[in-house]
C-alpha positions as semicolon CSV with decimal commas, in nm:
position;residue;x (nm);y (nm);z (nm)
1;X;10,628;6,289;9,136
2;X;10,743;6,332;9,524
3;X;11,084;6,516;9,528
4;X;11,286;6,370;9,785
5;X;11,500;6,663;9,975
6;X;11,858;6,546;10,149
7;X;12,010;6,734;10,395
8;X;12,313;6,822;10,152
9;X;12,048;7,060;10,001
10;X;12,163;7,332;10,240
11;X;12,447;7,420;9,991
12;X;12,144;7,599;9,814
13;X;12,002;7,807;10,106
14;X;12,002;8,108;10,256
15;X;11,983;8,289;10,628
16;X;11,848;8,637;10,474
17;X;11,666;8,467;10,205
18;X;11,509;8,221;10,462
19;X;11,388;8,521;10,703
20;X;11,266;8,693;10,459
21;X;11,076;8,384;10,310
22;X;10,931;8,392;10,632
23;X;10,847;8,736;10,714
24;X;10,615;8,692;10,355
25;X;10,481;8,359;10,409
26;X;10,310;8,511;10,749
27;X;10,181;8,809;10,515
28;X;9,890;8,537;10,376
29;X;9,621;8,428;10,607
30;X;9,666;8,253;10,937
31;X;9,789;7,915;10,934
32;X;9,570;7,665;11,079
33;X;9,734;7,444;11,337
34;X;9,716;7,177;11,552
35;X;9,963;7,028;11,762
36;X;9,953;6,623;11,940
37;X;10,198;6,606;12,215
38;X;10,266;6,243;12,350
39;X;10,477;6,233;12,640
40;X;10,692;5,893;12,806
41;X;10,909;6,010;13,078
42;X;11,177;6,246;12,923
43;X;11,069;6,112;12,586
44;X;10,833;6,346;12,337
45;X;10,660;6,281;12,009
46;X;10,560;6,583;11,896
47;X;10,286;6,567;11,560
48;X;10,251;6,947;11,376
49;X;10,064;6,986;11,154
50;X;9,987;7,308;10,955
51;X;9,785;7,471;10,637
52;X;9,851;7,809;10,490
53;X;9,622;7,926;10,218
54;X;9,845;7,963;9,880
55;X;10,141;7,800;10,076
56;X;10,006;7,464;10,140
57;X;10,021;7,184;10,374
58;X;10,309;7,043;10,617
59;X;10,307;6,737;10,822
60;X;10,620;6,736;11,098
61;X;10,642;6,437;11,292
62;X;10,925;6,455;11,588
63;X;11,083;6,206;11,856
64;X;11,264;6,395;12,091
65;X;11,446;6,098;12,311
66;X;11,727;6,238;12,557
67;X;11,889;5,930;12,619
68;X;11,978;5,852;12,227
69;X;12,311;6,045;12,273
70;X;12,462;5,808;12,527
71;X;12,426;5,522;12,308
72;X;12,565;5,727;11,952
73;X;12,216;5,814;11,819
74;X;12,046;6,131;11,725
75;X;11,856;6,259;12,000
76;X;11,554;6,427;11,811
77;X;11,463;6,204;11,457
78;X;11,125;6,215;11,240
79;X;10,969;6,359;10,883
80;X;10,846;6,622;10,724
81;X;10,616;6,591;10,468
82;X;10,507;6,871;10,215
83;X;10,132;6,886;10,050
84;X;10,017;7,081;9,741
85;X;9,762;7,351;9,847
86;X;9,579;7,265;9,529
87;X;9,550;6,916;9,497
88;X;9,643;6,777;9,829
89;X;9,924;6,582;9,675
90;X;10,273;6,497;9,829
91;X;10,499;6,746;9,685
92;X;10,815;6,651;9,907
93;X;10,968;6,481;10,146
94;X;11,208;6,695;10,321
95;X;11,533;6,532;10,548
96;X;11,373;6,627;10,893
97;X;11,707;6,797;11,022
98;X;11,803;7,015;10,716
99;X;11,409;7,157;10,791
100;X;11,439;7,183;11,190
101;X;11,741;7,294;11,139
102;X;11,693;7,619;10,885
103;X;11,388;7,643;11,069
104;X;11,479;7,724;11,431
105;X;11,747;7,921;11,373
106;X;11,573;8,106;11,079
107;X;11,327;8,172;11,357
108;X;11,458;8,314;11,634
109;X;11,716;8,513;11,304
110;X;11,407;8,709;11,216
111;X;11,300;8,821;11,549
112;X;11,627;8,945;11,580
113;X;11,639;9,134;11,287
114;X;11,342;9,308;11,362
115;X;11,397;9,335;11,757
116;X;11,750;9,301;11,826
117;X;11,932;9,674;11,799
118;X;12,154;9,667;11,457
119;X;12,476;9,781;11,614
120;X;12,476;9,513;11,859
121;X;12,821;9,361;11,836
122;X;12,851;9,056;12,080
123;X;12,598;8,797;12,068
124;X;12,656;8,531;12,326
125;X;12,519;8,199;12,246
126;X;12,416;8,000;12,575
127;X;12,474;7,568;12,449
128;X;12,707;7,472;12,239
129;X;12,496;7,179;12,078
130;X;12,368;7,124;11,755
131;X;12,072;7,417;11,758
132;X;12,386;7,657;11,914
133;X;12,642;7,545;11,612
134;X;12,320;7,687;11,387
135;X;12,268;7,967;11,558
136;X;12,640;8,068;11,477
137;X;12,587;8,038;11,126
138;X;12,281;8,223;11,101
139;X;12,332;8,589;11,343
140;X;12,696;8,526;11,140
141;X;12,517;8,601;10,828
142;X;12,276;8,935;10,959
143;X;12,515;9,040;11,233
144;X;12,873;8,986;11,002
145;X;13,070;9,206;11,249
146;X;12,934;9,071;11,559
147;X;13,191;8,887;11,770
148;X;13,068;8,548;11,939
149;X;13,070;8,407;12,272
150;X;12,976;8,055;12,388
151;X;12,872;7,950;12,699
152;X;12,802;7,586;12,800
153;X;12,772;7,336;13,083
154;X;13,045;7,130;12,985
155;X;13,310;7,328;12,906
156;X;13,499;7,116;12,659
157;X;13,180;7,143;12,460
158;X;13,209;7,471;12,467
159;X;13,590;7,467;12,354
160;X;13,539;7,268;12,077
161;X;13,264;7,521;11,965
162;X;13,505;7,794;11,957
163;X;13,758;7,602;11,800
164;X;13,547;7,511;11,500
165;X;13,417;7,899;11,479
166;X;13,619;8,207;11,396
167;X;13,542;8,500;11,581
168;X;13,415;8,273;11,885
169;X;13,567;8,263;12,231
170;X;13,425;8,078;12,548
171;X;13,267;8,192;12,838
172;X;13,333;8,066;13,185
173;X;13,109;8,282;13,403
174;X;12,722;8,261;13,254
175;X;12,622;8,579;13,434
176;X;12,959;8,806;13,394
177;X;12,897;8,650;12,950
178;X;12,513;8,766;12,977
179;X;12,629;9,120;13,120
180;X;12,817;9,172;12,872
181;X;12,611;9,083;12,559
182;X;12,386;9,285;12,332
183;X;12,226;8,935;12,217
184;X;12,164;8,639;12,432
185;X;12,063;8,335;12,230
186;X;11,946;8,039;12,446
187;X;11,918;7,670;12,287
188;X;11,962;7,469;12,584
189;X;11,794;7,152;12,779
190;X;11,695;7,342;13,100
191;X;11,399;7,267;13,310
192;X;11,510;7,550;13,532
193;X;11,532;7,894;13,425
194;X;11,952;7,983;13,415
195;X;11,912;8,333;13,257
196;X;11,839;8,561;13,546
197;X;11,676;8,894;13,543
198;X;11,901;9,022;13,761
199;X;12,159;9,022;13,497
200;X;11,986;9,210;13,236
201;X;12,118;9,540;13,066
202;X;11,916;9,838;12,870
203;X;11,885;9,768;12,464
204;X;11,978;9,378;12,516
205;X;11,802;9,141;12,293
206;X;11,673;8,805;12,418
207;X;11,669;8,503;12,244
208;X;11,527;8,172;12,403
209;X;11,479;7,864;12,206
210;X;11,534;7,555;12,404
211;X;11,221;7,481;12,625
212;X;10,954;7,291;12,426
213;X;10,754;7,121;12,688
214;X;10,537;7,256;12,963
215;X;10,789;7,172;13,212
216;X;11,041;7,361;13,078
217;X;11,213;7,703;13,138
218;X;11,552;7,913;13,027
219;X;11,462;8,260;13,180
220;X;11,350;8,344;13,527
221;X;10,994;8,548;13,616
222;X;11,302;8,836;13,669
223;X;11,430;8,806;13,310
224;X;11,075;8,830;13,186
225;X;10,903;9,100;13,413
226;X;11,223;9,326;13,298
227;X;11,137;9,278;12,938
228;X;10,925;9,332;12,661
229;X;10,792;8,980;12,515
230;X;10,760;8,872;12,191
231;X;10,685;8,539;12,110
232;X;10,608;8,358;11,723
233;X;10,311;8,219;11,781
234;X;10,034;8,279;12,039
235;X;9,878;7,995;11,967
236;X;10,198;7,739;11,986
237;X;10,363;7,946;12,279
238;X;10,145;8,052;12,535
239;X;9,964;7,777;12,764
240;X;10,208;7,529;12,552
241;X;10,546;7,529;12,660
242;X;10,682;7,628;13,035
243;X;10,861;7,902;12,928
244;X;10,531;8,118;12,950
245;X;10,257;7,879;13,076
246;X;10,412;7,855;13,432
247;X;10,463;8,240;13,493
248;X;10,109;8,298;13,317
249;X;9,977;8,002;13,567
250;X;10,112;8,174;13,854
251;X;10,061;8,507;13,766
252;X;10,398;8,645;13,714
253;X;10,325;8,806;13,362
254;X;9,979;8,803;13,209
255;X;9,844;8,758;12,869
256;X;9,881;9,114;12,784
257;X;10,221;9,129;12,883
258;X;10,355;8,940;12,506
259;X;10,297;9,219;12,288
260;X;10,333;9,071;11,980
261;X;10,314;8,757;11,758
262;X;10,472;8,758;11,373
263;X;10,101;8,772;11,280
264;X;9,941;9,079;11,543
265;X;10,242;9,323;11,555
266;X;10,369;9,559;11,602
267;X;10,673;9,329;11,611
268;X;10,964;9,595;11,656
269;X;11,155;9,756;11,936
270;X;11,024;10,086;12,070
271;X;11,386;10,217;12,209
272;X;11,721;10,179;12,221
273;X;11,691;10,110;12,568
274;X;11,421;9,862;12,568
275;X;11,496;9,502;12,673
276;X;11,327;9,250;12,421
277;X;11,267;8,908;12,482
278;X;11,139;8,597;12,228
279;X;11,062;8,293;12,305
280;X;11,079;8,028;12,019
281;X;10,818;7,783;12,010
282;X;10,845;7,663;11,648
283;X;10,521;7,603;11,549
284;X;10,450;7,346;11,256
285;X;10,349;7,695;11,057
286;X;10,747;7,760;11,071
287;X;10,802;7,411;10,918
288;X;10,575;7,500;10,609
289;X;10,709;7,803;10,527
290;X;11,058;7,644;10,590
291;X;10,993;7,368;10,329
292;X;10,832;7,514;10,081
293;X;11,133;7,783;10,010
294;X;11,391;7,474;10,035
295;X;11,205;7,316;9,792
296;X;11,189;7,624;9,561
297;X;11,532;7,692;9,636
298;X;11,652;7,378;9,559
299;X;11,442;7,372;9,229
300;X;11,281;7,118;9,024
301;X;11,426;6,753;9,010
């Protein structure tokens, strides 16, 4: 029988438990992925697909459509659908947004736990949208003493953010709020980069999650020649999404310049000095390993 998965499901989950859910499932052999991209203006359809040995199969269909918002409707929508490894039979079908949204903030959570320095104390979080409300709740749970600052276009967004947040004030200036941060987590809409090398410190942590197409950026060539890069995936990342493939295109960082994926290591911080950087691409790999421990968390029907 398919289980069906609701998004109310979260009551069962876990940041830590999610991580490290991840960190094992990219302990088995490679996933296999492939990726379809369909593009319409602004609009995106993005079709991931992915197979781990032992972990099984996942199916993640996405429409990303900017202009829902204006007119009261979810701007990204789509399914996720789970395979057994064994028989090829639909497991589950998971609600799309529970899984995107354990999975991109359990994402960028585990870099940080491995990369990010484990006295940092202020974590600014740069858009106060959906992605940055998850964000809170997962560095809340490893970083429990951190304080929280959000920064955001529109500032009323960014008050209401605070307001539904303890701990959480709001930044006015973007560069005097990066300055001043030990972790920098990005979720934003930004074809241009608005993280600037320039405003960098020693032993910060980068986090940037919002560009998903090849025309998109968050952080400047600056921001990235400064830093030590990390990204999830090589294969989903790289010549992918703008965030790399322009600077790579142009020459501003090279190949060799990412030192690590979660599968090549080593994945870790080499100083307290050192400025990392990770860029979250969110490969359909992710989305496996997402659904498959909601659905064992949440248990048999």
């Amino acid at each position: 029988m398919t289980q069906i998965v609701p998004f109310d499901a979260e009551r069962h989950l876990d940041w830590i438990a999610l991580t490290d859910a991840m960190a094992a499932g990219h302990d088995r052999p490679r996933a296999r992925i492939e990726d379809v991209f369909l593009y319409r203006d602004t609009d995106t359809l993005l079709n991931r697909s992915a197979w781990i040995e032992g972990l099984g199969l996942a199916v993640k269909c996405a429409t990303v459509f900017p202009g829902n918002p204006a007119a009261g409707r979810p701007m990204v929508n789509g399914a996720v659908n789970l395979f057994s490894d064994e028989t090829g039979m639909l497991e589950a079908l998971l609600d799309f947004h529970l899984v995107t949204k354990w999975k991109t903030a359990g994402d960028s959570l585990l870099a940080a736990r491995r990369l990010a320095r484990p006295d940092s104390r202020t974590i600014l979080i740069v858009g106060a949208g959906t992605v940055g409300r998850s964000l809170r709740a997962a560095y809340g749970a490893a970083f429990p003493n951190a304080s929280f600052v959000v920064w955001n276009r529109s500032p009323n967004a960014a008050d209401r953010f605070a307001a539904d947040h303890q701990d959480t004030t709001v930044a006015r200036d973007l560069a005097t709020a990066v300055q001043a941060a030990d972790i920098v987590t990005c979720a934003t809409m930004s074809t241009a980069p608005i993280i600037e090398g320039a405003w960098l410190r020693p032993g910060q942590h980068i986090d940037l999650i919002g560009a998903y197409r090849p025309d998109m950026r968050e952080a400047d060539d600056a921001a990235l020649g400064r830093a030590t890069l990390f990204v999830d995936s090589r294969d989903t990342t790289l010549h992918h999404i703008g965030e790399l493939k322009i600077p790579l295109e142009t020459g501003a960082i090279t190949e060799a310049d990412v030192r690590a994926d979660y599968y090549d290591g080593p994945f870790a911080r080499t100083s307290d000095d050192e400025i990392t950087l990770f860029k979250n691409g969110g490969g359909a790999h992710l989305d496996l390993m997402t659904a498959r421990y909601i659905l064992d968390a949440v248990g048999a029907p």
